[in-house]
Structure formats: C-alpha cells, structure tokens
Jmol script that loads the backbone (N, CA, C; Angstrom):
load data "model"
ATOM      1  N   UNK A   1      -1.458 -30.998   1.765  1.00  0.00           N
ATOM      2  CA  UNK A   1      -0.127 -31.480   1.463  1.00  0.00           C
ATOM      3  C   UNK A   1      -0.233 -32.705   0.548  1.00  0.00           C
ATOM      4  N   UNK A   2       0.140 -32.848  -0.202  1.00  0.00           N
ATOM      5  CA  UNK A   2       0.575 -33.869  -1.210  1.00  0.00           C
ATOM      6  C   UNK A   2       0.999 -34.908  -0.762  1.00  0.00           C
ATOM      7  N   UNK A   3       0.672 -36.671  -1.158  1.00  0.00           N
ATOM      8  CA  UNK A   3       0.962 -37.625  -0.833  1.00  0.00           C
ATOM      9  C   UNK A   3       2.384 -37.715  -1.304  1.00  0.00           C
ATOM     10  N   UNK A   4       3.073 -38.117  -0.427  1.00  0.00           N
ATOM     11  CA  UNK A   4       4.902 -38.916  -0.373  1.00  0.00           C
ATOM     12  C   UNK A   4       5.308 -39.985  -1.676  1.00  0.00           C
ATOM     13  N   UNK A   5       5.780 -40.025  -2.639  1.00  0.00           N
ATOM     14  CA  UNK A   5       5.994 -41.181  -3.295  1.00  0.00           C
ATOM     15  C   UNK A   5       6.676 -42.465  -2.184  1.00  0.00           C
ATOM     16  N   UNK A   6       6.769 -43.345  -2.037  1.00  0.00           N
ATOM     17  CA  UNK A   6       7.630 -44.649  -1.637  1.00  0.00           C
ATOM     18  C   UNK A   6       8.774 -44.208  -2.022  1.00  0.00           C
ATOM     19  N   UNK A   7      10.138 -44.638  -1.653  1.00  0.00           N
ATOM     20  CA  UNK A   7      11.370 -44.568  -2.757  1.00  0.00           C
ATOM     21  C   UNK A   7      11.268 -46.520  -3.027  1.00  0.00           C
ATOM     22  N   UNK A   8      11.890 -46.286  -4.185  1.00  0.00           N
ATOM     23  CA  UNK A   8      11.553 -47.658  -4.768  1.00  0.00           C
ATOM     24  C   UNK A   8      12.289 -48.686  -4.205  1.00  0.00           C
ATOM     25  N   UNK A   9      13.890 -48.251  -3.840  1.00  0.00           N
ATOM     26  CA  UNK A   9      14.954 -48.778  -3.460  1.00  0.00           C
ATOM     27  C   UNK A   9      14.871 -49.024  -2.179  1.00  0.00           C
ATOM     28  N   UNK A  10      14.222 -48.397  -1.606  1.00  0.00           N
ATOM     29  CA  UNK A  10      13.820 -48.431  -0.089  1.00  0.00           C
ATOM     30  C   UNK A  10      12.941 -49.456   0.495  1.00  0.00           C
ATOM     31  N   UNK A  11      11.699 -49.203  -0.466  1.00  0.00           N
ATOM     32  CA  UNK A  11      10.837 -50.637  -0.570  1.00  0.00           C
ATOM     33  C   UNK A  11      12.085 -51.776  -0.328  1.00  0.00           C
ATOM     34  N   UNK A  12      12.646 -52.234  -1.588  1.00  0.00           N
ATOM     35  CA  UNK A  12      12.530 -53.191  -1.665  1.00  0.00           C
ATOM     36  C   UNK A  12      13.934 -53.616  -0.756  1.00  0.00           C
ATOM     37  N   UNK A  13      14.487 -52.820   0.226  1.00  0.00           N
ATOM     38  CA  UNK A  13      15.759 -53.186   1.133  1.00  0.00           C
ATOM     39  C   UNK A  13      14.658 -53.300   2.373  1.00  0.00           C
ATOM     40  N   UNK A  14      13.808 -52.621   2.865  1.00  0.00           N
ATOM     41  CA  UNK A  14      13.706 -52.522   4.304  1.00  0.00           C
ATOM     42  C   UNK A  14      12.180 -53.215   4.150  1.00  0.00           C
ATOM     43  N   UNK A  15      11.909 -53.679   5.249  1.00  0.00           N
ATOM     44  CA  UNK A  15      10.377 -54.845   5.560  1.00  0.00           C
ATOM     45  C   UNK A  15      10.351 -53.940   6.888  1.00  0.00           C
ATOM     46  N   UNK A  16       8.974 -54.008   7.314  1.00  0.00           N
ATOM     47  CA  UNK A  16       8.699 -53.485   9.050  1.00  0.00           C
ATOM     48  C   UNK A  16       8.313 -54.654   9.799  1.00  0.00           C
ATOM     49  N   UNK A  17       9.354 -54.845  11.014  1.00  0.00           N
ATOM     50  CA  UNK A  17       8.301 -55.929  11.916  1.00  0.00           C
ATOM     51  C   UNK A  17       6.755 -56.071  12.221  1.00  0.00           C
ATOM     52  N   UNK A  18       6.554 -56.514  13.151  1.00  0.00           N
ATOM     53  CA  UNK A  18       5.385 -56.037  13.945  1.00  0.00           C
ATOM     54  C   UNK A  18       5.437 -55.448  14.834  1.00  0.00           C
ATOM     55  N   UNK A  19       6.432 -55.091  15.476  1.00  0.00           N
ATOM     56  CA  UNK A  19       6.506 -54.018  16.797  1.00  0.00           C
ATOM     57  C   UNK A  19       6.999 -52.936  16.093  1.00  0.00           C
ATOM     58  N   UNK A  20       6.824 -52.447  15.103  1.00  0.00           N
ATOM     59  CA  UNK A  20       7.081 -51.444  13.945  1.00  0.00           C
ATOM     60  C   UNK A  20       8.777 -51.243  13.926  1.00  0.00           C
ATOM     61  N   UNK A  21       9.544 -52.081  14.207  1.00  0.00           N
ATOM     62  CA  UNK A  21      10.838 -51.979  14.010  1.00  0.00           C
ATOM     63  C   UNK A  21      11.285 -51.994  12.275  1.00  0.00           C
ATOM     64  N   UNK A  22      12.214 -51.483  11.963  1.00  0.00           N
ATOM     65  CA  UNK A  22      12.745 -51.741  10.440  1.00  0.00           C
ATOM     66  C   UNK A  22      14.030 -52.427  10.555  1.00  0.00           C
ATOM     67  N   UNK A  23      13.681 -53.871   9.547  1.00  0.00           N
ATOM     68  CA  UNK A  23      14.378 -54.676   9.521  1.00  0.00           C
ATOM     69  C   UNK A  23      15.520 -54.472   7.918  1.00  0.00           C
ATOM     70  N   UNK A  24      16.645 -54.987   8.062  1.00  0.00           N
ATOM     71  CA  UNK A  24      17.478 -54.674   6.719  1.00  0.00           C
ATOM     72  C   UNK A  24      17.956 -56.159   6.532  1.00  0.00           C
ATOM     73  N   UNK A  25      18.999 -56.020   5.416  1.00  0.00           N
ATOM     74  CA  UNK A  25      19.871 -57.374   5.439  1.00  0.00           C
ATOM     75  C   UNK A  25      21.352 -56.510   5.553  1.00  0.00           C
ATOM     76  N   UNK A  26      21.997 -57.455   5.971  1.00  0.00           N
ATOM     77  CA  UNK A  26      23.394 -56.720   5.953  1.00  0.00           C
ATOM     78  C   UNK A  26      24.238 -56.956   4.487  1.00  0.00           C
ATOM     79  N   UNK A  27      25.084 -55.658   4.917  1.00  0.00           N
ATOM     80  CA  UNK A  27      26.431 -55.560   3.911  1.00  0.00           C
ATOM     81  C   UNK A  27      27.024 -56.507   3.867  1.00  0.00           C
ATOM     82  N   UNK A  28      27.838 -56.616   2.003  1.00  0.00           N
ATOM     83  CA  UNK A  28      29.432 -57.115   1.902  1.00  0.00           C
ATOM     84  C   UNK A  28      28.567 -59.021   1.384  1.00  0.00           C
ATOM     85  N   UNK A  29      27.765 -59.214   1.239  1.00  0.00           N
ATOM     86  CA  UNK A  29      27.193 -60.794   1.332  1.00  0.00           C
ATOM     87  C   UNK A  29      26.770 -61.086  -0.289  1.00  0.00           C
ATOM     88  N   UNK A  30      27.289 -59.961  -1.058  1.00  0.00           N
ATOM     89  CA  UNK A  30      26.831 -60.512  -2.438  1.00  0.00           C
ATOM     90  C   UNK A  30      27.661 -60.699  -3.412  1.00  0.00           C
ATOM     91  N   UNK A  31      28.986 -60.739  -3.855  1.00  0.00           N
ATOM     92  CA  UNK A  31      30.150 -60.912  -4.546  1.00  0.00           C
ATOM     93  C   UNK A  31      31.574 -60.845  -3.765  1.00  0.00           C
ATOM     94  N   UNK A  32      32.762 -61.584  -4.639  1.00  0.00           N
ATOM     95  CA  UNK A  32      33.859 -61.653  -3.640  1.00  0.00           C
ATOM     96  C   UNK A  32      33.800 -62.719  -2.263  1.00  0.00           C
ATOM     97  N   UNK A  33      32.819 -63.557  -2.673  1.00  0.00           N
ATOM     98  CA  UNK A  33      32.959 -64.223  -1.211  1.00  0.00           C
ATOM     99  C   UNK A  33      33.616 -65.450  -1.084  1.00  0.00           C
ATOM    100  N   UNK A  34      34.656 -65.740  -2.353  1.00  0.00           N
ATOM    101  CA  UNK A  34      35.672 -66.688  -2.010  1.00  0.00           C
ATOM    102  C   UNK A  34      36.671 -66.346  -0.798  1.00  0.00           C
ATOM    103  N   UNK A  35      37.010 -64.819  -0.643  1.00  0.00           N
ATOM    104  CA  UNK A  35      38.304 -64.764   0.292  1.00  0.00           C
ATOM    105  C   UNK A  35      37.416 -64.381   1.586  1.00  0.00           C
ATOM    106  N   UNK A  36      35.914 -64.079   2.366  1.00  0.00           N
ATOM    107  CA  UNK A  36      35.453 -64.446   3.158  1.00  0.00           C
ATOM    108  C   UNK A  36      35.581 -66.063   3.600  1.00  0.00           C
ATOM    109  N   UNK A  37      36.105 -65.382   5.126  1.00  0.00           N
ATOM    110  CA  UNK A  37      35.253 -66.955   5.655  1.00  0.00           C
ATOM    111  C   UNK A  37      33.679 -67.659   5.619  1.00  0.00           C
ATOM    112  N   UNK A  38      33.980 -68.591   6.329  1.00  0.00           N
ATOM    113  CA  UNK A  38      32.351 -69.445   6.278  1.00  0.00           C
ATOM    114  C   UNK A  38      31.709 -68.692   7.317  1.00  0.00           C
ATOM    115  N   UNK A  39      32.251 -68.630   8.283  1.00  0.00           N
ATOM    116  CA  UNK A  39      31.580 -67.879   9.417  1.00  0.00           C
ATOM    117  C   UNK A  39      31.552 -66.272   9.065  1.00  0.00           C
ATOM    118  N   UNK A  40      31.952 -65.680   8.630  1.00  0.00           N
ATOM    119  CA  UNK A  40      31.775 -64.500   8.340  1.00  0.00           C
ATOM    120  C   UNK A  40      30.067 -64.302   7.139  1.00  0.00           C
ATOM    121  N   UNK A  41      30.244 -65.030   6.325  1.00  0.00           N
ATOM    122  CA  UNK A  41      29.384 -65.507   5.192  1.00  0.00           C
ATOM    123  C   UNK A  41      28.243 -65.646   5.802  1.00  0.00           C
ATOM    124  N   UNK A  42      28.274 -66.693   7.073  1.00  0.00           N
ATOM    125  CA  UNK A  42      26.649 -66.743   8.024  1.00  0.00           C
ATOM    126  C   UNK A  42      26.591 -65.945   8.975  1.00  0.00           C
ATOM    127  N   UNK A  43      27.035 -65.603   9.154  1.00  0.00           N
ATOM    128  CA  UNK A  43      26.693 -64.241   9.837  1.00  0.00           C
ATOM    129  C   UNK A  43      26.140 -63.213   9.093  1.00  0.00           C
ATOM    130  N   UNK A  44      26.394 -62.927   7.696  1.00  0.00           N
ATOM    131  CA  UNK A  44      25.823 -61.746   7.308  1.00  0.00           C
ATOM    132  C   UNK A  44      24.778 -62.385   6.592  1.00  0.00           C
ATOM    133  N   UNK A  45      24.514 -63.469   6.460  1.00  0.00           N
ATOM    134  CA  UNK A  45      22.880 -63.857   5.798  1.00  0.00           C
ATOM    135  C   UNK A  45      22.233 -64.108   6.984  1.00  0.00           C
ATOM    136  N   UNK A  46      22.119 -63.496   8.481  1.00  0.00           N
ATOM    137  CA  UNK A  46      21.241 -63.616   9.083  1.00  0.00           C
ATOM    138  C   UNK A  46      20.283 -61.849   8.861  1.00  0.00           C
ATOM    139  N   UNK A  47      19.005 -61.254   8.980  1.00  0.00           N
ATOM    140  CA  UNK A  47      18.595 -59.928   8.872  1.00  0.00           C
ATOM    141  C   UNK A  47      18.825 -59.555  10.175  1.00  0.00           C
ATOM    142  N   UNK A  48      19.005 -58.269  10.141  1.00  0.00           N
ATOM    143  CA  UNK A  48      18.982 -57.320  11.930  1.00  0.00           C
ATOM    144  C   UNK A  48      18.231 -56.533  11.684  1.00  0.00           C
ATOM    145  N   UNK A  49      18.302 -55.326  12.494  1.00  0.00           N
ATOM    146  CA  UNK A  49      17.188 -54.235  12.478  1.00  0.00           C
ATOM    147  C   UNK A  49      17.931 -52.659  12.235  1.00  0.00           C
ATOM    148  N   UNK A  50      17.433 -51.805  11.866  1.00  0.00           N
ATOM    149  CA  UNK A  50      17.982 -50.616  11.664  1.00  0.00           C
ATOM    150  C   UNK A  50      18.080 -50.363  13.054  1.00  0.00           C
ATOM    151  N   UNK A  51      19.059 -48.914  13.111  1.00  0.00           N
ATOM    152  CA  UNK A  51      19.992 -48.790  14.757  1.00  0.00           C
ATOM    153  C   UNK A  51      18.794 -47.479  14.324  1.00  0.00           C
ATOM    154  N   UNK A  52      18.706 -46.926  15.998  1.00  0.00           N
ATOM    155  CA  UNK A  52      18.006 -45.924  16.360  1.00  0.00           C
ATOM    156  C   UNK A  52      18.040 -44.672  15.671  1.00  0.00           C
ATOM    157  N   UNK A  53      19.264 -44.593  15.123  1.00  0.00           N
ATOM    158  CA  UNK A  53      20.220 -43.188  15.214  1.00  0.00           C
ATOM    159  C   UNK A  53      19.790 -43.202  13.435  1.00  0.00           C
ATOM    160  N   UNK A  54      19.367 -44.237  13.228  1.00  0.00           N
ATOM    161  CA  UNK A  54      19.057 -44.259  11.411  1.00  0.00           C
ATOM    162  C   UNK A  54      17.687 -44.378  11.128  1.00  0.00           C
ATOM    163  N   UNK A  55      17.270 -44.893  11.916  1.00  0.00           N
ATOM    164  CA  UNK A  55      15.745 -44.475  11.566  1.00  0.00           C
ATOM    165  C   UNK A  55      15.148 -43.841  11.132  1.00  0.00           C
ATOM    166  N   UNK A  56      15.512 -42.157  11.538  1.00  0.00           N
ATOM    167  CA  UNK A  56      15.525 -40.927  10.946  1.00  0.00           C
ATOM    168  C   UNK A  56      15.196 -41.063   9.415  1.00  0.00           C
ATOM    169  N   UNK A  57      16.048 -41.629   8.744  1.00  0.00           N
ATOM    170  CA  UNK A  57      16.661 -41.515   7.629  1.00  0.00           C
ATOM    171  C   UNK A  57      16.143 -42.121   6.601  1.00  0.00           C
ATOM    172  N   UNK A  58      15.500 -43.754   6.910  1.00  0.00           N
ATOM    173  CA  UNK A  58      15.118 -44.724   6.376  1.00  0.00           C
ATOM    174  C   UNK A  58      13.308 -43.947   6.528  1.00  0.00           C
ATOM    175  N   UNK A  59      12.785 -43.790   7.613  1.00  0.00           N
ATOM    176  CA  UNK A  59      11.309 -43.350   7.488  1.00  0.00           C
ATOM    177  C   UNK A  59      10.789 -42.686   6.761  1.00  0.00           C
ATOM    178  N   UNK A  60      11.455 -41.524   6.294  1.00  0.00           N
ATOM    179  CA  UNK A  60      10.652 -40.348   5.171  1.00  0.00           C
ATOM    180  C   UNK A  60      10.772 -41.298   3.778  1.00  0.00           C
ATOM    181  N   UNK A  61      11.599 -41.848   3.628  1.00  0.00           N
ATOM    182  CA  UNK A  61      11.751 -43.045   2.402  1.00  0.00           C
ATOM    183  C   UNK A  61      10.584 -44.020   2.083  1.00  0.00           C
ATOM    184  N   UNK A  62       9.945 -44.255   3.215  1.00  0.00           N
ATOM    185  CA  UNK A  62       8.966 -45.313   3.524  1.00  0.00           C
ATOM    186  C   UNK A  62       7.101 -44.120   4.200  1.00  0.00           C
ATOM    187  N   UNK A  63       6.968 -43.825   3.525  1.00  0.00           N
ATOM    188  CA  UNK A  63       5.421 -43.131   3.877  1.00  0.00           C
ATOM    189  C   UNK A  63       4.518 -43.500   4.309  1.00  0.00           C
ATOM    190  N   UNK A  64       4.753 -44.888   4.407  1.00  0.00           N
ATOM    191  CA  UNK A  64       3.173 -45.879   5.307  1.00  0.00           C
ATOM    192  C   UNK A  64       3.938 -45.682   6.647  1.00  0.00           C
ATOM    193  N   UNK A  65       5.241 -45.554   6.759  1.00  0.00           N
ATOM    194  CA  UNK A  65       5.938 -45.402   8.529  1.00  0.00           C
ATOM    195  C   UNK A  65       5.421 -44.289   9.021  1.00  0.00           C
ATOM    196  N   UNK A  66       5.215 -43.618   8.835  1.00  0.00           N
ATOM    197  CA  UNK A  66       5.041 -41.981   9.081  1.00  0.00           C
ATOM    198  C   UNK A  66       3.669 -41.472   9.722  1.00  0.00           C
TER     199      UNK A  66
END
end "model"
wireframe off; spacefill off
backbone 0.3
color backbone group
C-alpha cells in the first residue's frame, strides 16, 4: 500500500498532545471582532481538543496518527 500524503491544511490547524489527543484552535477569532465582546474574544483564543465523534475525520488527514 502506498504511503498517505499529510493534508497540508490539516498540518497546519491540528498539533497532537501527548496523551495522543488532537488539539485545534477555535472558530469566529479572526476578523469582525469589533462587535464581539471581550469575553467572548478570550475565550476563543484559549485551544481545546477535537470531540470524539470527529476524530474520525481529522486522523486519515494526519498519517503519523494512524
């Protein structure tokens, strides 16, 4: 079987923890953010982790996960 390319876009959105979790940044935090609040604003520059149910989705994207 033939090696997987990376997707490029994928790289460069998702990082892996060390407990092999996949970490993202969140939506909505990069233009338009005069009519956001302040608290809305820090909240989405903190990173979370991909939800279970997406994992799926994000892994074949990423070939060192696999």
């Amino acid at each position: 079987m033939p090696k997987l390319k990376t997707k490029s876009g994928a790289k460069k959105r998702f990082k892996v923890t060390g407990t092999g979790k996949i970490k993202r940044k969140k939506a909505y935090k990069s233009h338009i953010l005069t009519k956001k609040g302040t608290k809305q604003k820090r909240r989405l520059g903190h990173a979370t982790t991909v939800k279970k149910v997406d994992e799926s989705n994000v892994k074949p994207m990423l070939p060192y996960l696999v």
